[in-house]
N, C-alpha and C positions, 0 to 999 in steps of 0.2 A: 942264222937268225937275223941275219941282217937287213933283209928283208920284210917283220914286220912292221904293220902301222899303230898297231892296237894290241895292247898288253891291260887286262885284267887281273889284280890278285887279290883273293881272300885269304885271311889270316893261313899268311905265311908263317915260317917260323925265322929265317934266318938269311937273310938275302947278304951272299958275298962272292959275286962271281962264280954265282950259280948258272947264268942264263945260257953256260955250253950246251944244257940238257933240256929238251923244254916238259920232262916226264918231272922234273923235280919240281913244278907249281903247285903241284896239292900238299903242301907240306902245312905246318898250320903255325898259326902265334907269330906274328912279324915281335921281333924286341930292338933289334936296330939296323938301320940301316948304314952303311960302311963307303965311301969310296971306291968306286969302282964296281960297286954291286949290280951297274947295268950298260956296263963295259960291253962295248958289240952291238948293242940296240941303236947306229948311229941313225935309223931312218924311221925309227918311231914316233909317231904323232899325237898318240892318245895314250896317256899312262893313268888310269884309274885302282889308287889304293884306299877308297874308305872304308871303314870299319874294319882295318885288318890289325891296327894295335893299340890292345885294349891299356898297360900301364904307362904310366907316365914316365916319357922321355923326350930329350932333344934332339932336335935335327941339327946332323952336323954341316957342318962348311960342303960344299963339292959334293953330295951327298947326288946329284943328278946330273955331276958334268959331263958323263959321256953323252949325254942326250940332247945332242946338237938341233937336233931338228924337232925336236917335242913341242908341240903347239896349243894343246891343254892335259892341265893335269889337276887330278881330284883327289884329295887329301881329306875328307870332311868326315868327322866322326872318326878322327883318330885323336889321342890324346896326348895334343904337344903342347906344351907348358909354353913355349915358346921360338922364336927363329933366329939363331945366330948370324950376323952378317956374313954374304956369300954363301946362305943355305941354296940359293937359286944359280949361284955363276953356272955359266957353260949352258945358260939357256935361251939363248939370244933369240930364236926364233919362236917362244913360250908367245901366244896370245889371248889364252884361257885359264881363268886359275881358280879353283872352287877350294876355299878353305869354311866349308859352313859347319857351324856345331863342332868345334874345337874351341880348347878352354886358353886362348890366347890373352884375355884379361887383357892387355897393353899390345898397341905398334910402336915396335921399338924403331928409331931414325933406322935409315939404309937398307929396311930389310930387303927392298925389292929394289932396291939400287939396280944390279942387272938387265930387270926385266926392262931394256927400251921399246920392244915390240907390244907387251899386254895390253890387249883392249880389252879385253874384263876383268875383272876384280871379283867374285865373291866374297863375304866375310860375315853371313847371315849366322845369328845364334852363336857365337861364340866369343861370348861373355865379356866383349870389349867395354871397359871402362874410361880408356883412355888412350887419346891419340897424340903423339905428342909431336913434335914441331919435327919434320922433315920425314914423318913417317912413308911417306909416299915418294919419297926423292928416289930421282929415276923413271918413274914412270910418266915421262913426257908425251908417250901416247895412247894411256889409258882411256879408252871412252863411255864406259858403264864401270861405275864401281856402287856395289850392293852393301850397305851396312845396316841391316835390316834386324828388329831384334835384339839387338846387342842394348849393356847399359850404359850407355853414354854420358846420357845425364846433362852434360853442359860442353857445349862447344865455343871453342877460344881461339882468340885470332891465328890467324896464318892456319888452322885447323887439316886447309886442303892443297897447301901452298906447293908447286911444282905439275901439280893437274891441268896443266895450260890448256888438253886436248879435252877432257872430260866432258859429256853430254849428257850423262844421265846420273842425279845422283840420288841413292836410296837410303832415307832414314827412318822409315817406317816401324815404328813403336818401341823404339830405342829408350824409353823411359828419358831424352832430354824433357828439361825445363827451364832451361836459360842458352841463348843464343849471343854474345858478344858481339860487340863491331867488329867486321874485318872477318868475322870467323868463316867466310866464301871470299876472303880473299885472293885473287887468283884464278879464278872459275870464270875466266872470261867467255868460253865456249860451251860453258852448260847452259841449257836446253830444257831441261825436264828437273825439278828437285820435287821428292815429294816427303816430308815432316809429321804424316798423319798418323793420328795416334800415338801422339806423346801427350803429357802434362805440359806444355806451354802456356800461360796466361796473357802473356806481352812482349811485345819486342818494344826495341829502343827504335829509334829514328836512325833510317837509313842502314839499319841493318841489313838488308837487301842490294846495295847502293852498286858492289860491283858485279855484279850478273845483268852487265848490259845486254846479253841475246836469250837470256832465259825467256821461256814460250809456257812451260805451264808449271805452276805453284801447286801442289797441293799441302794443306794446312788442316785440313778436317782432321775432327773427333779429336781435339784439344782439350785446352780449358779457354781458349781466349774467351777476354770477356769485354778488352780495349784495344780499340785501333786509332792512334795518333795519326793524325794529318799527316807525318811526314814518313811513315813507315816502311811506305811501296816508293820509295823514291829511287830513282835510277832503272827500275825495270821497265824501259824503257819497248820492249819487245814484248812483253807480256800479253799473251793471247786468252790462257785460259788460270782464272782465279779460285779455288774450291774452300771455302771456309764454311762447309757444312760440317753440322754439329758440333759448336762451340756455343760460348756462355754468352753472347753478345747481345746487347740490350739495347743499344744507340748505335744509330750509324750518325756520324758528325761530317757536318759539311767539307768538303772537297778531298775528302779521305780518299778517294780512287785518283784525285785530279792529275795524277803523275802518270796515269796506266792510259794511255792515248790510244796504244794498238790493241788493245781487249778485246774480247769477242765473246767470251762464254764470264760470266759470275756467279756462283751458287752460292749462294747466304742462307741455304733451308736449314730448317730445324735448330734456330737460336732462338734464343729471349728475346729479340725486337722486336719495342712496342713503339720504338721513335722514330722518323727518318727527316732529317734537320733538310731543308731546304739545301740545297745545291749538292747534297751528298753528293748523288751522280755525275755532279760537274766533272768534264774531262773523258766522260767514256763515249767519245765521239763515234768509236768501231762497233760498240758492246752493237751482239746480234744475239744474246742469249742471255735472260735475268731470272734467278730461282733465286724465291722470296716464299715459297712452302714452310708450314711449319713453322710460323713466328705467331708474334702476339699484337702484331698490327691492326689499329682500331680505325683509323682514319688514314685516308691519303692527302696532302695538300695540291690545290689549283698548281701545276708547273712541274708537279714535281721529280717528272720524266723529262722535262723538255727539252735538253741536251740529247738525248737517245733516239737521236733520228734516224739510225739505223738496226734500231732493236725491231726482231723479227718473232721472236720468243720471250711473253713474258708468264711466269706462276704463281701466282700470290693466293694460290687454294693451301685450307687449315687455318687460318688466321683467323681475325675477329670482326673485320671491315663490315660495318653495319649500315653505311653510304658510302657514296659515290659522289664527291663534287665535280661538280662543273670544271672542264676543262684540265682533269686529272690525264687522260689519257689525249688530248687534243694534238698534241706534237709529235707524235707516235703514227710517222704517217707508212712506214715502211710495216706496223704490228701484222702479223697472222696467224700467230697463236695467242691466244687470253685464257688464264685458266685463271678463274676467279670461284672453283667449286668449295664447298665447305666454308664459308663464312657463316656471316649472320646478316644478311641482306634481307629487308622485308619487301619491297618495290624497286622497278626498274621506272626510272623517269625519264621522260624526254630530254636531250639535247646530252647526258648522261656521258652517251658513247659516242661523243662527236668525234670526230677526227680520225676513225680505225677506218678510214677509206682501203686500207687493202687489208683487212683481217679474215682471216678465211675460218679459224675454229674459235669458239667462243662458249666455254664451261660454265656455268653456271649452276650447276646440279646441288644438291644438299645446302643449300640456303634455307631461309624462311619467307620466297616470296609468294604473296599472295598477289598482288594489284602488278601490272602491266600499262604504263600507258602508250597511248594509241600509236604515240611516235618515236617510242623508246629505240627503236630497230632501225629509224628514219638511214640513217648514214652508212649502213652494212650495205653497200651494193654486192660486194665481193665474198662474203659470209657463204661458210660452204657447208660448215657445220657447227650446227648448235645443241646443246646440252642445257634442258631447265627439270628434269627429274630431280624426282625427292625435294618436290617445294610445298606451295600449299594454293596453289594454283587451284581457282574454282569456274572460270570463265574464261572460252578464248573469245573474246568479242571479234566483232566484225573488222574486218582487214587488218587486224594485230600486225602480219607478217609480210606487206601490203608490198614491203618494198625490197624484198631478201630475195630477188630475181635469181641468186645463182646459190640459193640453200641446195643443199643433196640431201643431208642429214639432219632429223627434228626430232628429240627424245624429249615426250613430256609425260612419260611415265611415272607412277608412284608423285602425284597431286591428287587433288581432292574436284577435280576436274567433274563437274557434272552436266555442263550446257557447254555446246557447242555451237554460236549463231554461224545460221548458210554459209556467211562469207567470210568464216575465220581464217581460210585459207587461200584466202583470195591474194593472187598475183605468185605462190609457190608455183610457177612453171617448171622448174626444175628441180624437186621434189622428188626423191627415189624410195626413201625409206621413212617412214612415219609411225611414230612407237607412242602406241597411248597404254598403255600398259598398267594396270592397279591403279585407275580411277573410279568415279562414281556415274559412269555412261548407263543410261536406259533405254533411253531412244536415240536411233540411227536416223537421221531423213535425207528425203533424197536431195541429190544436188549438194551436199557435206562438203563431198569430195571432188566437186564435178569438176577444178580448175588443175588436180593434181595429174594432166596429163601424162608425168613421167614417171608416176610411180609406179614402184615394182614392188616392195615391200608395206605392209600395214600390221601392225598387232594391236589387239582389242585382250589382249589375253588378262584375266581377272579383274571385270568391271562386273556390272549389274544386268547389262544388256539385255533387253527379253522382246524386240522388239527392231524388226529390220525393213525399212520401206523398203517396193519395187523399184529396181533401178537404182540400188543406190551408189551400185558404183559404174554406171555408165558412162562410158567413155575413156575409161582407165584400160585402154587395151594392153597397154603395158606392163600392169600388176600381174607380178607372180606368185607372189603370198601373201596367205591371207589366214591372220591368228585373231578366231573367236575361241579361242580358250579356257573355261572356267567362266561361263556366265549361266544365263536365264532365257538363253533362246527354248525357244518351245516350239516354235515352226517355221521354217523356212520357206518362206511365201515366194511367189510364183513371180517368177523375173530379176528376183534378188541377183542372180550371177550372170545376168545379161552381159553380153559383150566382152566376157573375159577369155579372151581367144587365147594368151598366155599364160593363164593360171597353171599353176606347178605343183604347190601345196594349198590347200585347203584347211586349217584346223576347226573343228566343231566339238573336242576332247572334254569331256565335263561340262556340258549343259544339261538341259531339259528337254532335250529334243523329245518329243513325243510322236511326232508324225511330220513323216517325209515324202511329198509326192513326186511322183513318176516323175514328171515334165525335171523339176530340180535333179532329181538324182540322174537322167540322161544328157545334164547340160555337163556335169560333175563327168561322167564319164566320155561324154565326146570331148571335153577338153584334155582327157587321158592325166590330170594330172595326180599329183598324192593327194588321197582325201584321208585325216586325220578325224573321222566323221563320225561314225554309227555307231560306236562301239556302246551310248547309252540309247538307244533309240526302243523306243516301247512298240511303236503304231510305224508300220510301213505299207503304204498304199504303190504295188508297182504296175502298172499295163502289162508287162508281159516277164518272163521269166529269165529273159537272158541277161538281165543283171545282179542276177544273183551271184555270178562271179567276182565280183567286184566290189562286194560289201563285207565286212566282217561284222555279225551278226549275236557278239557273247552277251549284248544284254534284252534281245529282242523277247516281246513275251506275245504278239500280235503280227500277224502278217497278211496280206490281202494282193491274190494276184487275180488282174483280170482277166489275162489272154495267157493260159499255160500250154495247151495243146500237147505238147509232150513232155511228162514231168521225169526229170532224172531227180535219180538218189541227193537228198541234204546231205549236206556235209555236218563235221563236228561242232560247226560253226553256229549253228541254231543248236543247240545242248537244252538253249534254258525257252525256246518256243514254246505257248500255250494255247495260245487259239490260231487255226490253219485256215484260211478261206480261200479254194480254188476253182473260179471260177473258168465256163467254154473248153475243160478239160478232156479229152479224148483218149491219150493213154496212157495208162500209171509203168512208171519200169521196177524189174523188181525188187525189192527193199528198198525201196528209195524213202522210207520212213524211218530208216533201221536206226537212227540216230536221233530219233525227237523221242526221248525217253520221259521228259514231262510235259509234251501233249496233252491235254486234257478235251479241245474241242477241234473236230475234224469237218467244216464242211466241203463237199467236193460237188461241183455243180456241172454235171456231165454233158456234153453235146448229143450224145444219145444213147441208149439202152444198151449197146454194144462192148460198151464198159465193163456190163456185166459179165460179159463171158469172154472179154479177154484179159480179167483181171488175174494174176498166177495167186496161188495159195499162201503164200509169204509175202504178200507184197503189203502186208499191214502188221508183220513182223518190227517187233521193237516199242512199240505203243503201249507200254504197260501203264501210265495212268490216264487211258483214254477213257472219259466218262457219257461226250456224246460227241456221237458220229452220225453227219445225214449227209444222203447221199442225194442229189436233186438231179432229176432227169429232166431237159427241156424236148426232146424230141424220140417219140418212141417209132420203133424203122415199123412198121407193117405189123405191129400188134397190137391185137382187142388188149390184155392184160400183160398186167410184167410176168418175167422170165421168175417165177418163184423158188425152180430148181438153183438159177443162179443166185438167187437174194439170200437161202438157207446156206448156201455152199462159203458166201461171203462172210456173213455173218459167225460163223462155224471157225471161219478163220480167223475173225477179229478175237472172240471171242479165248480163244486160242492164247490170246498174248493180253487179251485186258481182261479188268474186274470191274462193278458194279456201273454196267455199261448203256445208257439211253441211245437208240438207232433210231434213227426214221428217215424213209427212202420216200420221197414226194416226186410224182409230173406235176408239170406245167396246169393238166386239165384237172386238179383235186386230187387225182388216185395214191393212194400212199399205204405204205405199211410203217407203222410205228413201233418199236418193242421197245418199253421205258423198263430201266433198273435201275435208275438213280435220279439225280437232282433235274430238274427242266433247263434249257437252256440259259433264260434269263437269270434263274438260280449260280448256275455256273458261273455264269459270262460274271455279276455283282461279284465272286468271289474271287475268281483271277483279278480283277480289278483293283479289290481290295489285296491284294499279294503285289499287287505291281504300284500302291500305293496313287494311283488314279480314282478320286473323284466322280465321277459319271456314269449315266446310265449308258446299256450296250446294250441296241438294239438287233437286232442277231441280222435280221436281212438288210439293213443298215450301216454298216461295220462304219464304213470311211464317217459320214455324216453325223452321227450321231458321236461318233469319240473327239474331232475337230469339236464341234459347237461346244462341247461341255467343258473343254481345257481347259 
């Protein structure tokens, strides 16, 4: 057994130079462990015993000295009352040590005397209350030690005294509440301490004083409620500061002034409703400030002005209702601003002076209504802005006149209903434009005409019923396009000129009523996703080969000009009710078989020839067909129709519908009529009334007559 690295045991029963045998590990219930119990294991490196003994006992002296070369070992969730000095001898090469969830209550001086090699420490959950002076002696090269959980309660000088190497230290919800001077004394090479989540309300002055290389504090979820002037003194290294979620109400003048090399501050989610002039004095590095979550009402002229290197500031959730002059002025290095969730009602000129490099700029869930003309004057560099959820009713003319390198513009959810030509005037760089749950009706043309580089636009839930020609002309670069949830009712002719990149399309939940040909082939030679038809009542197409290409579940109206050869509908016309196929030549068979509440059929034949090469089923399916004419423009070399073929037809319709109007008409008068039910016009009023349209329907009229009346 000399050979191995790794030994595993569950509840042994009796460990005493047992390990000649290795069939003897399933035994169960460790109760003690003995001298010499792991005699022969001289090249083990990993000994893991937790949960293997459940009553309480002590570990004795020498208890692992044969285990020369063991380099972690795991004890946690065994119940040892406590460690007698030299429970660890003979473990010189130990540099792991997990005592978590054992009921230690007290570190008694010397325990780890031995260990000079241990770089970690464990000692999470395991009921420490008390550490007492030279507990860690010995461990001159410890460098993570964990006291996580445990009840601390109050730490007192010399607390860590002998940790000369230590770099990380964890106190994380230890239930302290009072911290002593001195009590990191010795901690000259920590690095990391993090205090969060205890009851702390206050330190004394200079409590911190010898952790000259310490780099990050954290302090959150406390109770602090006061920070004295002199408190951070000495942390001279100090990069990153977290005093989120504490009781803090005031920040007092030159409270940080000690922390020179800072870089990150988070003060989110306190009570601050004050910030005394020069608070910030001294954090000449600070490149990160959160200020989320307080009760901040006003900022003062300056009051950044030391922070000439801040890159990140947050002061979204608060209560800031202006914006003085010359608050943000010295902030010349800013490019992130998140100013969302206040109580702002206006952005004014001169405002935002000084963010010459700010690249994102939040603004969203305020209450602004008014905008003036030059408020954006000093964003050259502004990449992305945020003003949703305001109360915005007007983008005047040139508002964004001067935001040459915007990408990003969300003014969604405002009260937005006039847009003048040139509101956009000078967005050259313009990608994405999100107008999203305002009050838009009319589109005109020339809107958009300056946003050359846009790719993205949403219109999705305004009032929109109404799209000039052209109106996005020249945007060859848009790829999507969200009319979503409005009141278009017809997409008029040149609307999607020149969109040679369009991708998506959406038109989901409007009024679309009628869609002509020339539109729907511009939608398809662009190949993009059309999110389109799905309400569309009235479809006027030239020819039939785009019926691929539509999904057709709410159509009740269709009109093809040029079918020539008609194949079978699909499932996709279910709810179809009136058919007009016009220059028709030959039907395939059952290609009806799926228009189940058809009601009107006309089919307007190229010549008489129809008749007799129509098959016997091929008007199979049409069971609420009421009328059906069939119109012949050209008869081949005959005085009279083919009467054999017109009884033979009808015999078959008849086959599959009830209370059915026919009538088969030429060109020159001649017709056979056979009425059993309602007249055309009768009909035509009644699917109208079904499809909740308004207007008269002219039967040899379809397109013109439904158009005019919308």
């Amino acid at each position: 057994m000399n050979g191995w690295l790794f030994l595993r045991i569950f509840n042994d029963d009796f460990l005493s130079n047992f390990f000649d045998d290795q069939s003897k590990l399933s035994c169960l219930g460790i109760t003690k462990i003995e001298k010499g119990a792991f005699s022969g294991l001289v090249n083990l490196e990993i000994l893991i015993l937790d949960y293997t003994m459940r009553k309480e006992f002590l570990m004795k002296k020498d208890s692992f000295i044969d285990l020369i070369n063991l380099k972690k070992l795991d004890l946690s969730s065994i119940n040892i009352l406590c460690f007698v000095p030299k429970t660890f001898n003979g473990l010189k090469n130990l540099e792991h040590v997990i005592l978590n969830q054992i009921k230690l209550k007290s570190l008694n001086p010397k325990v780890f005397n031995e260990l000079n090699n241990l770089k970690v420490l464990e000692l999470n959950s395991s009921y420490i209350s008390n550490i007492k002076n030279d507990a860690f002696c010995g461990l001159d090269g410890l460098e993570h030690l964990f006291l996580n959980e445990n009840q601390i309660q109050k730490l007192i000088p010399n607390s860590f005294r002998h940790l000369n190497n230590l770099k990380k230290l964890f106190l994380h919800a230890s239930k302290i509440s009072h911290i002593e001077n001195n009590a990191f004394d010795g901690l000259v090479c920590l690095e990391y301490l993090t205090l969060d989540l205890n009851y702390i309300s206050s330190f004394k002055a200079n409590v911190f004083y010898d952790l000259k290389n310490l780099k990050e504090l954290n302090l959150c979820d406390n109770r602090i409620n006061t920070l004295e002037t002199y408190v951070f003194t000495g942390l001279i290294n100090l990069e990153n500061l977290v005093l989120r979620s504490n009781n803090l109400e005031l920040l007092k003048a030159f409270v940080f002034s000690h922390l020179k090399n800072l870089k990150s501050l988070d003060i989110s989610y306190n009570l601050i409703s004050t910030i005394e002039n020069n608070s910030f004095s001294g954090l000449i590095n600070l490149e990160k400030l959160d200020l989320n979550n307080n009760k901040i009402e006003t900022l003062n002229p300056y009051i950044f002005s030391e922070l000439s290197k801040l890159k990140s500031m947050d002061l979204s959730r608060n209560r800031i209702s202006t914006i003085e002059v010359n608050v943000f002025s010295e902030l010349i290095n800013l490019e992130d601003l998140n100013l969302s969730y206040n109580q702002l009602i206006s952005l004014e000129s001169k405002k935002l002076i000084g963010l010459d490099n700010l690249r994102t700029l939040k603004l969203c869930r305020n209450k602004i209504s008014t905008i003036d003309d030059r408020a954006f004057d000093d964003l050259f560099n502004l990449e992305h802005l945020e003003l949703n959820y305001n109360e915005i009713e007007t983008l005047q003319n040139k508002l964004f006149v001067n935001l040459k390198s915007l990408k990003f513009l969300n003014l969604s959810y405002n009260k937005i209903s006039t847009i003048e030509i040139d509101a956009f005037c000078g967005l050259n760089s313009l990608e994405i434009l999100e107008l999203e749950r305002n009050n838009l009706k009319i589109l005109y043309e020339k809107t958009f005409s300056d946003l050359k580089n846009l790719k993205k636009v949403c219109f999705h839930y305004n009032a929109i019923s109404f799209l000039e020609d052209g109106l996005f002309n020249g945007l060859v670069n848009l790829e999507h396009i969200d009319f979503g949830s409005n009141n278009i009712r017809i997409l008029k002719k040149n609307v999607l000129n020149g969109l040679i990149n369009l991708k998506q399309l959406n038109l989901f939940y409007n009024r679309l009523g009628v869609l002509e040909d020339d539109e729907l082939n511009k939608v398809f030679s662009l190949k993009c996703h059309y999110l389109v038809y799905c309400y569309l009542t009235y479809i006027n197409l030239r020819r039939n080969n785009s019926l691929d290409n539509l999904v057709y579940t709410e159509l009740s109206f269709l009109k093809i000009d040029l079918v020539d050869y008609l194949k079978k509908f699909s499932k996709n016309f279910k709810l179809l009710k009136a058919l007009r196929l016009k220059n028709l030549s030959i039907l395939d068979t059952d290609c009806f078989e799926n228009l189940e509440q058809l009601e009107y059929l006309h089919i307007e034949a190229t010549n008489s020839f129809i008749l007799d090469q129509m098959k016997s089923d091929c008007f199979k399916g049409l069971k609420n067909l009421k009328y059906f004419k069939l119109e012949i423009s050209k008869q081949n070399e005959v005085s009279s129709l083919n009467y054999e073929s017109i009884i033979k037809i009808f015999k078959n319709i008849y086959l599959w519908c009830n209370d059915l109007s026919i009538k088969i008409e030429q060109k020159n008068g001649n017709y056979i009529e056979i009425k059993n039910g309602k007249t055309s016009d009768e009909l035509f009023n009644e699917l109208l009334k079904k499809t909740k349209i308004d207007c008269h329907f002219i039967e040899d009229y379809i397109r013109n007559s439904f158009i005019s009346n919308l």
